[in-house]
C-alpha positions as CSV (number, residue, x, y, z in Angstrom):
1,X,-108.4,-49.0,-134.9
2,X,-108.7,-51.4,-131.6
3,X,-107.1,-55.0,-131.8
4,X,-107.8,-57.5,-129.0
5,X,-106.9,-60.6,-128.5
6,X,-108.7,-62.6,-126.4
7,X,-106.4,-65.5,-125.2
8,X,-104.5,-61.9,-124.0
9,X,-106.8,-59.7,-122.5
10,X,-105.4,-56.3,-123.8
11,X,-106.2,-54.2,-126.3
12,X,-103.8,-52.2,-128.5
13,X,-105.3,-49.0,-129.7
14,X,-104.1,-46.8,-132.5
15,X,-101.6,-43.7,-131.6
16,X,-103.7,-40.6,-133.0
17,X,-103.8,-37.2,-133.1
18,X,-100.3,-34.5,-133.2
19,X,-100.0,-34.1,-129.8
20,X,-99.8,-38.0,-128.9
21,X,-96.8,-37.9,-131.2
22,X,-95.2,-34.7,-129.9
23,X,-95.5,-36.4,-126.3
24,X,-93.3,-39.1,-127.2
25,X,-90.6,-36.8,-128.1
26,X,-89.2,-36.7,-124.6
27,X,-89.8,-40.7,-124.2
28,X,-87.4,-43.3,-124.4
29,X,-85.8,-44.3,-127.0
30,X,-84.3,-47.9,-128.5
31,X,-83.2,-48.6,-132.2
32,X,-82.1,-51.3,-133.9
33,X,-80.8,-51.5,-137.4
34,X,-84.6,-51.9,-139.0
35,X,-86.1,-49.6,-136.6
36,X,-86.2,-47.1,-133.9
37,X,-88.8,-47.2,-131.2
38,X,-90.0,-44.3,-128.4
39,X,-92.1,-44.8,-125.8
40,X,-93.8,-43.0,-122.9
41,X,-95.7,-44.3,-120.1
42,X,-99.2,-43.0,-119.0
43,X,-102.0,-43.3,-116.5
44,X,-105.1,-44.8,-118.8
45,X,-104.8,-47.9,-118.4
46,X,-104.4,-48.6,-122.3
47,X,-101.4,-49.3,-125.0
48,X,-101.5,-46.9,-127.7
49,X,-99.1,-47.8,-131.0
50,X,-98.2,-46.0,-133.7
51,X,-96.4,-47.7,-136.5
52,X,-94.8,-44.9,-139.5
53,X,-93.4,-47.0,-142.6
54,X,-92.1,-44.2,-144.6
55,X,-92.2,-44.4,-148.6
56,X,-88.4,-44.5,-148.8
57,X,-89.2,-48.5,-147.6
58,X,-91.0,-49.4,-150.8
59,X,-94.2,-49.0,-152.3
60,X,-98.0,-49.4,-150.5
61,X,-97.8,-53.1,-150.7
62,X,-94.3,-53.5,-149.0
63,X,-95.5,-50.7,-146.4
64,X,-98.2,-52.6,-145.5
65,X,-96.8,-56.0,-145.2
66,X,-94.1,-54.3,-142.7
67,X,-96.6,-52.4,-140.8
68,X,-98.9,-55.9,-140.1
69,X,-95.4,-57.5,-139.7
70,X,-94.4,-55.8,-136.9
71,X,-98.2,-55.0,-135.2
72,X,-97.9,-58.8,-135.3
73,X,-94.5,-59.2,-133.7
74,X,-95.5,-56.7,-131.2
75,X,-98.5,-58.9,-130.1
76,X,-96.1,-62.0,-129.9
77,X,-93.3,-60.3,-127.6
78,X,-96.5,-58.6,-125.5
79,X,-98.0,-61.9,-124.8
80,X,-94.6,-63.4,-122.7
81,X,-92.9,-60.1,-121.7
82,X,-92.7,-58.8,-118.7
83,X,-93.3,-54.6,-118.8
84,X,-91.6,-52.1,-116.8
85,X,-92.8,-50.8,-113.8
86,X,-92.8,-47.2,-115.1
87,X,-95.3,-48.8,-118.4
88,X,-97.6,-49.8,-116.0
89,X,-100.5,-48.0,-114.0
90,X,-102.2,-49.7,-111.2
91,X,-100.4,-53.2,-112.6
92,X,-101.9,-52.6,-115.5
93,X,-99.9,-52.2,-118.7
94,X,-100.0,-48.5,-119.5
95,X,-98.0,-46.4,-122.0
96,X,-97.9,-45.2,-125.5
97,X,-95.3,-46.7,-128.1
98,X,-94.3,-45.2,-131.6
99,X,-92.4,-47.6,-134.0
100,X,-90.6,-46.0,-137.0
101,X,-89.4,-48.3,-139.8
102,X,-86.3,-47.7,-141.5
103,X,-85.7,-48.9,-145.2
104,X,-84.3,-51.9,-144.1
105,X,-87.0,-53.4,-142.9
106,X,-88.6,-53.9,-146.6
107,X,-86.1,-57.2,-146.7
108,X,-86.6,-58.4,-143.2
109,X,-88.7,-61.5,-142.6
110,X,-91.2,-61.8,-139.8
111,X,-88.2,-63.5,-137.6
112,X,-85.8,-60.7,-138.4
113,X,-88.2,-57.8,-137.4
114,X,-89.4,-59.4,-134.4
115,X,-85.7,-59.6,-132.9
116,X,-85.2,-56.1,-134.0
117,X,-88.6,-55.0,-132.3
118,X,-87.2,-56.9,-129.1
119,X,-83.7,-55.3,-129.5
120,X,-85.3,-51.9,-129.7
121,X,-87.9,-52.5,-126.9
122,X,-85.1,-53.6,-124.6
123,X,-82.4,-50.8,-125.1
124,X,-85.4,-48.5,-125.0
125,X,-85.8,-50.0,-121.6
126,X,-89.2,-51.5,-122.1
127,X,-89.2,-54.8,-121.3
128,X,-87.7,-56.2,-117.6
């Protein structure tokens, strides 16, 4: 799946495959109380995310609203922040990002998991 927004100029591609996964293992990591986040930087030039809403957060239709929740709030803090050097390849933002929801996220608004993506992203040491 490949999102692009055009006022932005980047396109987020979809996290695939076991071994993309297994990478992020030795990433950094960031959590907040909705979710956890791990991320790893890389030389193609690309964001690749990964979004897991487990069942334990609700049923298909809660899922689903969190996942396009936070792909949305992770356009929104992409647009204005400023990326560390080491998610970055020839100034270019660069890295793969995994984003596990935790069962609290089925009652968070938009607002809420948009501060806890920003939370996350800063402690895992993502954002300048």
């Amino acid at each position: 799946m490949i999102n692009e927004n055009e006022s932005f100029g980047l396109k987020l591609y979809s996290l695939k495959g076991d071994y993309a996964f297994r990478r992020l293992q030795k990433g950094h990591t960031g959590y907040s109380k909705v979710l956890s986040v791990r991320w790893r930087g890389d030389q193609e030039g690309t964001i690749r995310v990964g979004i897991i809403v487990s069942k334990k957060v609700g049923k298909a239709v809660v899922r689903n609203q969190v996942r396009r929740r936070l792909r949305e709030a992770l356009w929104a803090i992409l647009k204005v922040a400023d990326i560390d050097l080491e998610a970055q390849f020839k100034k270019v933002p660069s890295f793969s990002l995994l984003i596990i929801a935790k069962p609290e996220s089925a009652h968070s608004s938009y607002q809420d998991l948009k501060k806890a993506l920003e939370l996350s992203l800063g402690r895992a040491h993502l954002l300048s």
